[in-house]
GUVO-374763 format. One line per field, with one value per residue (C-alpha): residue number from 1; residue in one letter; x, y, z. Coordinates in steps of 0.2 Angstrom, whole numbers, plus 5000, padded with zeros to 4 digits. Layout:
N
resi = c(NUM/...)
resn = c(A/...)
east = c(X/...)
north = c(Y/...)
up = c(Z/...)
# end
This chain:
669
resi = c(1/2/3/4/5/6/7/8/9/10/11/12/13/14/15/16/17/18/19/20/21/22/23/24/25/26/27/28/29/30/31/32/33/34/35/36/37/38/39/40/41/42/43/44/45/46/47/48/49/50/51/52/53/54/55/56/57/58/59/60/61/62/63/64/65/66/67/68/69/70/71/72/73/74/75/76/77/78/79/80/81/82/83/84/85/86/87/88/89/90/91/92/93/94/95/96/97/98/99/100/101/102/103/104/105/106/107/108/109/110/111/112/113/114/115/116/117/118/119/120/121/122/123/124/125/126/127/128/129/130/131/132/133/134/135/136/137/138/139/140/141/142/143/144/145/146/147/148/149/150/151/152/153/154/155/156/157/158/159/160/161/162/163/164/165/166/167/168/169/170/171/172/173/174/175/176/177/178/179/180/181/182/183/184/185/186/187/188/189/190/191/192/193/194/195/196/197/198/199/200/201/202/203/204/205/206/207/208/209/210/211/212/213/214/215/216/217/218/219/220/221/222/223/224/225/226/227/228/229/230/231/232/233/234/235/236/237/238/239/240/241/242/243/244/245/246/247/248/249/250/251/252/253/254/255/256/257/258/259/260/261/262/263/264/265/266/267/268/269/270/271/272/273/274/275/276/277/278/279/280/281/282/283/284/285/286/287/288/289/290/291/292/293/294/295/296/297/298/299/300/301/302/303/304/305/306/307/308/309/310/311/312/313/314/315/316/317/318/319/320/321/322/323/324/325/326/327/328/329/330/331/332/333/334/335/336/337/338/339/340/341/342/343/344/345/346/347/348/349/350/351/352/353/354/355/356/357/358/359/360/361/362/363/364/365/366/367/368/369/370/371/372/373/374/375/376/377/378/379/380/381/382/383/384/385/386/387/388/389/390/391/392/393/394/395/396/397/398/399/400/401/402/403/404/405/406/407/408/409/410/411/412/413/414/415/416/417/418/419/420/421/422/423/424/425/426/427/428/429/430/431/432/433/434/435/436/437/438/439/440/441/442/443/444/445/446/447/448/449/450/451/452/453/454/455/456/457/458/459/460/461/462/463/464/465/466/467/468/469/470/471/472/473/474/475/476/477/478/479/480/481/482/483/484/485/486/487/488/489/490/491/492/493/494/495/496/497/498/499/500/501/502/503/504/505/506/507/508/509/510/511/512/513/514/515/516/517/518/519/520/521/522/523/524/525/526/527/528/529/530/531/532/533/534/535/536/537/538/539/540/541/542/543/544/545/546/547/548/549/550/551/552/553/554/555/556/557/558/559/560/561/562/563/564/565/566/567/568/569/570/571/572/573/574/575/576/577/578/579/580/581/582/583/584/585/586/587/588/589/590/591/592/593/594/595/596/597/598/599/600/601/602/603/604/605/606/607/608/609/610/611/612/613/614/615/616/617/618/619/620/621/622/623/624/625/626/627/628/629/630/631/632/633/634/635/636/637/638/639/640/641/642/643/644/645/646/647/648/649/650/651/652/653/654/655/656/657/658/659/660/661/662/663/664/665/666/667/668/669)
resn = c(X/X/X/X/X/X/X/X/X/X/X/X/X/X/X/X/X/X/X/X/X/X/X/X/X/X/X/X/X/X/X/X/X/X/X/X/X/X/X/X/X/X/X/X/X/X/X/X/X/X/X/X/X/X/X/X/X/X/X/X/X/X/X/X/X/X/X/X/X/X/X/X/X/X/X/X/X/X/X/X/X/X/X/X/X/X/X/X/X/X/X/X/X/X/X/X/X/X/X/X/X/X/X/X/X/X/X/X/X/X/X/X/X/X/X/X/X/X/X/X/X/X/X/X/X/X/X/X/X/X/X/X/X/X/X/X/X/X/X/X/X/X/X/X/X/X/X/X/X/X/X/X/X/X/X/X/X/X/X/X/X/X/X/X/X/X/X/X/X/X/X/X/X/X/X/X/X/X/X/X/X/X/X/X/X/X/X/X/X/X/X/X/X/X/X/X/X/X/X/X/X/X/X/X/X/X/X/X/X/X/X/X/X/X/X/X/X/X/X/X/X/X/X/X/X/X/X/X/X/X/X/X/X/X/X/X/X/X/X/X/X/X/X/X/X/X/X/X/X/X/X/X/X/X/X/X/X/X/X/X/X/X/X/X/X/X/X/X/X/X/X/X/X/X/X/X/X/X/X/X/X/X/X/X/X/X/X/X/X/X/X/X/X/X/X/X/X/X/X/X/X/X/X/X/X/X/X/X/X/X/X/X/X/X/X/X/X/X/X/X/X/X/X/X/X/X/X/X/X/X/X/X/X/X/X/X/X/X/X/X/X/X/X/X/X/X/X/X/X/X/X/X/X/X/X/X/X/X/X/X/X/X/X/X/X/X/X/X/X/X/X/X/X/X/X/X/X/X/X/X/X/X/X/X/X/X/X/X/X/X/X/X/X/X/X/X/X/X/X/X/X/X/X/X/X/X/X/X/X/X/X/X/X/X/X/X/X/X/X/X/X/X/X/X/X/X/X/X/X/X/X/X/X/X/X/X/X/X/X/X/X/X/X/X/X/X/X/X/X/X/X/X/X/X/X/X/X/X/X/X/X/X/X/X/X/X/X/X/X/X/X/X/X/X/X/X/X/X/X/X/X/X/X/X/X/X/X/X/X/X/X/X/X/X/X/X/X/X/X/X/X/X/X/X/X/X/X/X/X/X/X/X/X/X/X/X/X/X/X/X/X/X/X/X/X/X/X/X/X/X/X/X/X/X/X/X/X/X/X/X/X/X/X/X/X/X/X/X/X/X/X/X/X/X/X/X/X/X/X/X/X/X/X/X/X/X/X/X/X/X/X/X/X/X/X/X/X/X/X/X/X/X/X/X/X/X/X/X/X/X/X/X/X/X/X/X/X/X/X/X/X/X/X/X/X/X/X/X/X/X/X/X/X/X/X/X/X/X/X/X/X/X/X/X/X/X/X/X/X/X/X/X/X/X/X/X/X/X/X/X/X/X/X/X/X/X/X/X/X/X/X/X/X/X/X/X/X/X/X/X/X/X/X/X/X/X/X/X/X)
east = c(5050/5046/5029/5022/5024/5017/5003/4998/5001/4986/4975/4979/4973/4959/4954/4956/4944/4932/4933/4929/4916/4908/4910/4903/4888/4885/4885/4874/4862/4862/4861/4843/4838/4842/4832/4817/4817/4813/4795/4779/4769/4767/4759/4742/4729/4741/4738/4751/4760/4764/4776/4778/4793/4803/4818/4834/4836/4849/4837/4823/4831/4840/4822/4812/4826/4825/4816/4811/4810/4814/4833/4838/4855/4852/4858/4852/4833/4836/4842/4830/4817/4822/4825/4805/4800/4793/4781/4782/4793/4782/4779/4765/4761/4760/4772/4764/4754/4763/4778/4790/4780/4779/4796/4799/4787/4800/4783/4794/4802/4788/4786/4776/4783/4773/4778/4768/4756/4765/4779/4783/4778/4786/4803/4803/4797/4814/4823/4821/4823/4841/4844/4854/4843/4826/4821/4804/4796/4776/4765/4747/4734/4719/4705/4688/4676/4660/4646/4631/4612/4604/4583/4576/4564/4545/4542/4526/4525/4540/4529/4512/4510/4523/4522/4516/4530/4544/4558/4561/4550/4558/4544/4555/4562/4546/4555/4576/4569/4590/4588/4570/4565/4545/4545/4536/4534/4529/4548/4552/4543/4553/4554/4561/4557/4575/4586/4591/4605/4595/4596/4578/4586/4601/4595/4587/4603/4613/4611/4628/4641/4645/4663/4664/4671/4669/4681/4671/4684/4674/4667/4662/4647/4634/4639/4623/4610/4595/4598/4618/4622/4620/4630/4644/4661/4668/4684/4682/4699/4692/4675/4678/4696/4696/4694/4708/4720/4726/4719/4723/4740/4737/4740/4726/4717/4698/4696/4681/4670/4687/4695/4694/4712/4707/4707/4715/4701/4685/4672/4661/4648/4640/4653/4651/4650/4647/4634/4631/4638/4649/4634/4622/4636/4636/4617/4618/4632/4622/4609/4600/4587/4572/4573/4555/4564/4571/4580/4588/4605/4614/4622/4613/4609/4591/4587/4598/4614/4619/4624/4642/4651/4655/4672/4673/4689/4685/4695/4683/4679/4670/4678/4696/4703/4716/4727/4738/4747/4732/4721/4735/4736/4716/4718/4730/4721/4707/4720/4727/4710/4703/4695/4694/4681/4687/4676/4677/4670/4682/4696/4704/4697/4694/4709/4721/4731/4735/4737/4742/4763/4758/4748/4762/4777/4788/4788/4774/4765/4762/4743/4745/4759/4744/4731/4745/4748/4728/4726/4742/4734/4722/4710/4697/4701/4689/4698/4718/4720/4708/4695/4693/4680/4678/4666/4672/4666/4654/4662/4652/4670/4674/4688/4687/4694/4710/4712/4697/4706/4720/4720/4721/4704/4683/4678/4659/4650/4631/4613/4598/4579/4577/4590/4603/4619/4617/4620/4635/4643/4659/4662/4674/4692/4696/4679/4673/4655/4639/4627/4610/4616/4601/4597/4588/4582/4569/4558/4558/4557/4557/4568/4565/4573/4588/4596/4587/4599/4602/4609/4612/4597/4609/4604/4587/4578/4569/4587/4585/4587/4590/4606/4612/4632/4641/4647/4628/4630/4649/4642/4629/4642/4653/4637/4635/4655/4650/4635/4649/4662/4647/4640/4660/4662/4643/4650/4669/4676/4693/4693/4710/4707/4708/4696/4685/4687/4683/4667/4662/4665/4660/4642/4631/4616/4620/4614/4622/4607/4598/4611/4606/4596/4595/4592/4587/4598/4596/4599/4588/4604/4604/4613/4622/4618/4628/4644/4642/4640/4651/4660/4651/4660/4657/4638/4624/4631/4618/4619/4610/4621/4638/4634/4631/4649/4654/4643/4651/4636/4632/4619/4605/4599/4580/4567/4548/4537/4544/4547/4563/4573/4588/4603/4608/4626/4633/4635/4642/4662/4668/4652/4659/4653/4634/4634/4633/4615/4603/4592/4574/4575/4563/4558/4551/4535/4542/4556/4540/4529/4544/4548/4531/4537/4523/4527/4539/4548/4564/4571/4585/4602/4588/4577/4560/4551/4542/4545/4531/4539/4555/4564/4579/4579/4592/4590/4597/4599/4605/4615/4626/4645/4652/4638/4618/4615/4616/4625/4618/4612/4612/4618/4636/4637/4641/4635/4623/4629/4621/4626/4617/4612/4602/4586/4586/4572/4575/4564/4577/4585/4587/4590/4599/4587/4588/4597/4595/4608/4603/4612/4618/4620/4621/4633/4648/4660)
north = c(5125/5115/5116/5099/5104/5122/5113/5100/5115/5124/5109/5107/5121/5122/5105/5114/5129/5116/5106/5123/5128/5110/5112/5127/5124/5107/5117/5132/5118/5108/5127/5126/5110/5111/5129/5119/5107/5122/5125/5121/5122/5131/5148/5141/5148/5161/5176/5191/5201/5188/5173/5163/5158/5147/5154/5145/5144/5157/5170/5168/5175/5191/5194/5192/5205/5217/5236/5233/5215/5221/5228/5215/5213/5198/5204/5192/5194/5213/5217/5204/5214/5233/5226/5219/5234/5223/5232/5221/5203/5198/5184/5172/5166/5176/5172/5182/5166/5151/5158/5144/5129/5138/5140/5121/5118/5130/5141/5155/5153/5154/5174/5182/5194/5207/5216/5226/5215/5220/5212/5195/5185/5169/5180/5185/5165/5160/5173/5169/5150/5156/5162/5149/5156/5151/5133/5134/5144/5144/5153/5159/5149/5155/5148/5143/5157/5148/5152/5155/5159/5162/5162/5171/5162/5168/5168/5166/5150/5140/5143/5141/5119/5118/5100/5098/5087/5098/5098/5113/5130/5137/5142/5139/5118/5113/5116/5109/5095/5093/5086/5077/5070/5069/5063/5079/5084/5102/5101/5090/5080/5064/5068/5052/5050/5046/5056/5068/5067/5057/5074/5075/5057/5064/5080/5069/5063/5079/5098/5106/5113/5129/5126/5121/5131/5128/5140/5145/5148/5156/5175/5184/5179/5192/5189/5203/5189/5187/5169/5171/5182/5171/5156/5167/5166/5182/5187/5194/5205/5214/5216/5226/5235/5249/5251/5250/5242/5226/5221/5203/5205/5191/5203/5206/5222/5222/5203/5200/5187/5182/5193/5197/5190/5197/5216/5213/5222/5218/5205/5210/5203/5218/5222/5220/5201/5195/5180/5178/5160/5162/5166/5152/5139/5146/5144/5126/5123/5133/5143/5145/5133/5136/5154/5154/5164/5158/5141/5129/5125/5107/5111/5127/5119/5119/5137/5140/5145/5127/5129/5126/5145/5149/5159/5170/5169/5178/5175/5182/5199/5207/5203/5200/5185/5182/5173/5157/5168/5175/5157/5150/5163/5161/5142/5147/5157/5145/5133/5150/5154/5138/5131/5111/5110/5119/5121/5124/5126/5134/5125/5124/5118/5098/5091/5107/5096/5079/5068/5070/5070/5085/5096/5091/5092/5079/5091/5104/5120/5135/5128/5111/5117/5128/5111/5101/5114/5115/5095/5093/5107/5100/5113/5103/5089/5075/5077/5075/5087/5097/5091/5098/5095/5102/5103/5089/5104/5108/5106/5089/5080/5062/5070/5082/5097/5099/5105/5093/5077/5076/5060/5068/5078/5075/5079/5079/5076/5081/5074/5081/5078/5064/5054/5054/5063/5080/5085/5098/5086/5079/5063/5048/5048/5060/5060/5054/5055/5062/5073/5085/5097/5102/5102/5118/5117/5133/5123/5105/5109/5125/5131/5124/5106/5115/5118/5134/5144/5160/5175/5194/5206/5214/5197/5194/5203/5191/5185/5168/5160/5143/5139/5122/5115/5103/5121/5117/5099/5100/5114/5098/5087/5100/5101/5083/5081/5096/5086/5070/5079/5086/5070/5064/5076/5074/5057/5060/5052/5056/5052/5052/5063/5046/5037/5054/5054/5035/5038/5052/5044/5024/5032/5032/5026/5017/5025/5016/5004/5019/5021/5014/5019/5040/5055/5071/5086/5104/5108/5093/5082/5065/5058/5042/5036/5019/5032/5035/5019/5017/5036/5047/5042/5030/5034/5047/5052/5047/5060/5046/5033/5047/5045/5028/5025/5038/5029/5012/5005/4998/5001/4987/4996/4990/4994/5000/4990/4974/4958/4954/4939/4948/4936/4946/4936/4944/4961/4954/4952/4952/4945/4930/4919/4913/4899/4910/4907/4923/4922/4931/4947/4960/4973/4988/4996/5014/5004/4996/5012/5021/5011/5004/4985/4971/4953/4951/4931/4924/4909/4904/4914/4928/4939/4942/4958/4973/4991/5003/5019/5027/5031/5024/5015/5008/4989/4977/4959/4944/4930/4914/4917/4898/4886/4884/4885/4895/4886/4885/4870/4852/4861/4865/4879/4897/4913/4925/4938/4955/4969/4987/4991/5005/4998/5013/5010/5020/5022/5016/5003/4987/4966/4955/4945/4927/4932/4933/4951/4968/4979/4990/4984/5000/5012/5005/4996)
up = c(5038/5023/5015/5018/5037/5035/5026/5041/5056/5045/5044/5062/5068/5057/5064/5081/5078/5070/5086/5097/5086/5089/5106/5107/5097/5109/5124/5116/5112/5131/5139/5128/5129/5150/5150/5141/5157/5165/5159/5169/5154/5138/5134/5126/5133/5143/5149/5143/5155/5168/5172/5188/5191/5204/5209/5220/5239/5240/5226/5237/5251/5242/5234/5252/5260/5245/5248/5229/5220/5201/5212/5222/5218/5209/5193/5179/5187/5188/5172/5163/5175/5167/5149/5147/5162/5173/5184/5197/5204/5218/5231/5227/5243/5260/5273/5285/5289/5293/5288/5294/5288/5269/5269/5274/5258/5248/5245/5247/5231/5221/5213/5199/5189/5179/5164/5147/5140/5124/5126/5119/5131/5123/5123/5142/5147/5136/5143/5161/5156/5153/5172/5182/5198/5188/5191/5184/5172/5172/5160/5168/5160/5160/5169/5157/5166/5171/5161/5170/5163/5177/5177/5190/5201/5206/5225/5224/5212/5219/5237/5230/5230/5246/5251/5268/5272/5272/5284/5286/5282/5268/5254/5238/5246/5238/5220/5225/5215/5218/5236/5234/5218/5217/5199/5194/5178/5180/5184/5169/5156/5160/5180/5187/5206/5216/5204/5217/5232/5246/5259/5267/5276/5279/5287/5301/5307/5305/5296/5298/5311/5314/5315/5297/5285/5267/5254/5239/5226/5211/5209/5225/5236/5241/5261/5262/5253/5266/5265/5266/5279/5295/5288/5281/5288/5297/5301/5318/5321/5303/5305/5323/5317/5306/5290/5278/5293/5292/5309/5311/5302/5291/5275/5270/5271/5277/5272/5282/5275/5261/5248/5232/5224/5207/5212/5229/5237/5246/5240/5226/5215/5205/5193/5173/5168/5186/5183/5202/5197/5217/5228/5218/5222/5240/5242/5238/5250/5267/5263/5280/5284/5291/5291/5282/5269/5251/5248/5260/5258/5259/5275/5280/5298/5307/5306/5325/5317/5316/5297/5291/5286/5270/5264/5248/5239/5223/5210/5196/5197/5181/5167/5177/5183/5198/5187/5189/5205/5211/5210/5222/5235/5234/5240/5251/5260/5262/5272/5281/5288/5292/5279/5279/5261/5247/5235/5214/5199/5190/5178/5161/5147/5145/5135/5138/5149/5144/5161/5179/5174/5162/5176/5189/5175/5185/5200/5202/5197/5205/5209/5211/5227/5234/5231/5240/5256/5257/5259/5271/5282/5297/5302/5308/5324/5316/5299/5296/5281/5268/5254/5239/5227/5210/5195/5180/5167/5156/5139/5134/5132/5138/5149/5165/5167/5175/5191/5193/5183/5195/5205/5222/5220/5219/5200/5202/5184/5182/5178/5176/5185/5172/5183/5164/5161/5153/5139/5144/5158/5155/5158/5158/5162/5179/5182/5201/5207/5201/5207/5203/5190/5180/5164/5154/5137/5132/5120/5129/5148/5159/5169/5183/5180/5184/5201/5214/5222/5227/5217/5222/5217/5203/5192/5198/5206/5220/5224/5218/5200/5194/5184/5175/5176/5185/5194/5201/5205/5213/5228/5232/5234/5247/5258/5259/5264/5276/5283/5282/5294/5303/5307/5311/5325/5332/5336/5340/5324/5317/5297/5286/5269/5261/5271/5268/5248/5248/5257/5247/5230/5238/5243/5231/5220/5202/5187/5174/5174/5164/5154/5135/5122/5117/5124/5117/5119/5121/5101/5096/5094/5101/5116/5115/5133/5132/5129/5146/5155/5170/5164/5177/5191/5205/5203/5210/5228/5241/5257/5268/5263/5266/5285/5287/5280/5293/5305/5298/5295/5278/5267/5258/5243/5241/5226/5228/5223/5220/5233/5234/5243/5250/5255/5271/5273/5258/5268/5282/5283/5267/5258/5251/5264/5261/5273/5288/5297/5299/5312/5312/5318/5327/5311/5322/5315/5315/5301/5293/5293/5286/5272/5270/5270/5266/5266/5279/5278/5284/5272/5283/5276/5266/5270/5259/5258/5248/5252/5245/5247/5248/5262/5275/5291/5302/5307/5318/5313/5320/5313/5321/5320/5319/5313/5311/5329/5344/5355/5377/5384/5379/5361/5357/5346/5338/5347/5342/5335/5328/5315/5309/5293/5284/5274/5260/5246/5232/5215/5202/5212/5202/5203/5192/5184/5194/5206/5225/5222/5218/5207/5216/5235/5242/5245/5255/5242)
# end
């Protein structure tokens, strides 16, 4: 063989190698770049020791058959498993309850997997990627702890200037500034009347249902708390089993009022760094009413255990947390044992996650799969699904939190007695619906502009406290969608989650009218209040205004204290027609006295009249559908027709300047 050919055989294969190499390389570089695809999110913020992962069909069932996870047979997972020692590979969901509908979902293939906090965290969550079996790889986030200050209450003070007036004989109603705004400034220097969620009205038409259950997913609540312990939800098959059984088979162990998901135990709420943050939201959603004891509670019923139930899952215990595994299994549970309201004040930070693809990465994590199986989950006949309502945060950002931010759930911002955002709220982009959060400042105002609840003995003494956060406002605005399914099922009405949602966050009072100029904030900064025109939601939820829209009757938003000329026809149909006739109506005098209305005219299409106090009324008026005239007689024309609507006069209410149209024209958009 001559040298010229020896010479291109060698570049030949040299070529060849190069071309393997390449080849090589490329497909080392796809394996990454398809194992990246794999990731949920990314470790910021995580917690060490623990990764959730989703495993393949085929996995999922050798890991459920297996005596122990980390040896399943599957042989990439269990090697990976004795290389970082994992400690654990198991299940996040339980399919002990519901088992075949979970599997349907593919909830079965979800699974944490414990391992030394030591170990490189980053390094397992790669290594994992790399397993064909792995689909997903999710790192725990942690959730931003509520911070809570709670100030204890005085018995005797919050019962010593009770109004008369009360609804209901609780000593310490007199100061839930919260549900009824007098305008007092022994609760705050800038008090404004009406800056409160419009309840004393709402609790005439309805107070609760026992066959309600509302989740509170947070730290534990004292089911012992005098004002607690008859609207708690109990567990019946646990409560009379035996201790340390599993009774009702629903695995869990002694889970009689919830369960603890961050020591997978019983409830508690007296371990280190408990705050009593779980049992002061619970007291605003149904503290018992009229129990001539303590506070009264959104939904807490009349005082003849008519209040709705609440459910503890804890996921904060002392200074633990359940994790991203633990936090799911929580919600789960809620849908498991019939829970229709879930409530939250927990979440990450506001900014950690970017938008709704970022917290759903294109297909979903491990909570947003829990979030999904609660709303599909109908445990109540009057609403198709489950509702869940969380606080927007208290880091002072122009963002909410997320799980809050996501389109599908309530993100409830806060404002304080002077009827303004606060100075912690979060506000704009994911953010919902407002309501009474409270506002504490040491040197400017007392503690008691913010929100009166209850707490266990362990952090006051008396059992109640006030604390401040839009943890504070989001409980109010789960009573009032109690009170909303309460009043739906008093009446035989079946409401979509949608329709729910909408009513919830289309009910409501507008604030942005307040909103300009500055306000002073709790380090002796300034507020920009024009940064939060039209950014704290729809507006201030409005209970009264909650059950007209269940009801189906809309609202007319008056003033006090000024006449106004209201053009009736621009409720009616779609509002746009303002030729359609009104004819004078019967005004009863309970409306009148209720409302205290002066100066009663009709002016043909419009109505004139002055309220002098606040309160809400249902009315009846007539118009003429087709025409000027009722037709009968020698007179060919429309008929007489009639429609309800609810007269609420409010202290804050508004009207454009020359026109016949208020601000804001109630609640029912």
């Amino acid at each position: 063989m001559n040298k010229t050919k020896l010479l291109l055989l060698a570049l030949a294969g040299l070529f060849a190698a190069s071309c393997v190499a390449d080849v090589a390389e490329n497909q080392t570089i796809s394996a990454e770049a398809q194992a990246a695809k794999k990731f949920v999110n990314t470790s910021a913020e995580a917690a060490q020791g623990e990764l959730i992962i989703y495993v393949d069909e085929a996995t999922a069932q050798q890991l459920e058959a297996a005596e122990v996870a980390t040896r399943s047979g599957v042989m990439p997972l269990d090697n990976l498993a004795q290389e970082v020692g994992a400690t654990n590979l198991k299940p996040v969901f339980n399919l002990a309850v519901n088992g075949d509908v979970k599997r349907a979902r593919g909830m079965h293939r979800w699974y944490t997997i414990s391992f030394p906090a030591e170990t490189n965290l980053e390094a397992v969550a790669q290594k994992l990627s790399m397993i064909d079996v792995v689909e997903r790889v999710q790192f725990a986030t942690k959730i931003e702890r509520p911070v809570a200050q709670a100030v204890e209450a005085d018995p005797a003070l919050c019962g010593a200037t009770r109004s008369d007036d009360m609804p209901f004989d609780d000593p310490m109603l007199y100061k839930q500034w919260h549900y009824r705004n007098l305008g007092l400034q022994e609760i705050h220097p800038q008090a404004k009347a009406g800056a409160d969620v419009n309840l004393f009205p709402a609790w005439e038409i309805t107070k609760g249902r026992r066959d309600i259950i509302v989740a509170v997913v947070d730290e534990g609540v004292c089911y012992e708390h005098e004002d607690l312990v008859d609207n708690m939800w109990i567990n019946e098959a646990e409560a009379n089993g035996t201790e340390g059984v599993d009774d009702d088979g629903n695995g869990y162990v002694d889970d009689v009022h919830g369960y603890n998901f961050a020591h997978n135990g019983r409830i508690t709420w007296t371990r280190s760094k408990d705050s009593g943050h779980g049992t002061h939201v619970a007291g605003t959603v149904a503290a018992v009413n009229n129990n001539g004891i303590g506070v009264s509670g959104v939904a807490g019923g009349s005082g003849n255990g008519d209040g709705v139930r609440i459910m503890s899952c804890q996921i904060i215990s002392g200074e633990t947390d359940a994790g991203a595994g633990g936090t799911a299994s929580a919600v789960e549970y809620a849908a498991d044992m019939g829970a229709c309201i879930l409530q939250n004040s927990w979440g990450f930070g506001a900014g950690q996650v970017a938008n709704d693809s970022a917290f759903a990465n294109g297909s979903t994590s491990v909570e947003l799969e829990a979030f999904h199986y609660f709303m599909e989950t109908q445990n109540n006949p009057n609403l198709e699904g489950g509702i869940i309502i969380f606080a927007a945060g208290n880091d002072g950002k122009a963002v909410a939190g997320y799980p809050g931010a996501y389109n599908e759930i309530i993100a409830v911002t806060a404002i304080g007695p002077d009827g303004l955002p606060t100075y912690y709220t979060n506000y704009d982009r994911g953010c919902n619906v407002a309501a009474t959060g409270g506002e504490y400042a040491p040197v400017t105002w007392s503690e008691q502009s913010c929100v009166l609840s209850t707490v266990p003995t362990n952090i006051a003494k008396s059992g109640y406290a006030y604390m401040q956060g839009t943890s504070m406002a989001c409980p109010h605005v789960s009573g009032i969608t109690a009170l909303a399914l309460s009043y739906a099922m008093d009446n035989n009405i079946v409401l979509s989650l949608k329709e729910l949602k909408d009513i919830v966050v289309s009910s409501v009072t507008n604030i942005n009218p307040s909103l300009s100029g500055f306000k002073t904030n709790v380090s002796g900064g300034t507020l920009n209040l024009a940064s939060y025109n039209n950014k704290m939601g729809t507006g201030l939820i409005d209970a009264y205004r909650v059950l007209m829209a269940v009801r189906g009757t809309k609202c007319i938003a008056l003033p006090i204290g000024e006449e106004v000329i209201i053009n009736v026809s621009s409720y009616i149909g779609d509002g746009t027609n303002d030729k359609i006739k009104m004819l004078e109506s019967e005004i009863s005098q309970e409306v009148i006295d209720a409302l205290g209305i002066e100066n009663i005219k009709w002016m043909g299409g419009k109505l004139m009249l002055t309220c002098t106090k606040p309160g809400s009324a249902l009315v009846t008026l007539k118009y003429v559908a087709g025409g000027n005239n009722v037709g009968g007689g020698q007179i060919t024309g429309g008929m007489e027709a009639q429609q309800e609507f609810a007269f609420v006069a409010r202290y804050g209410v508004t009207y454009d300047e020359g026109t016949l149209e208020p601000n804001n024209p109630g609640g029912w958009l």
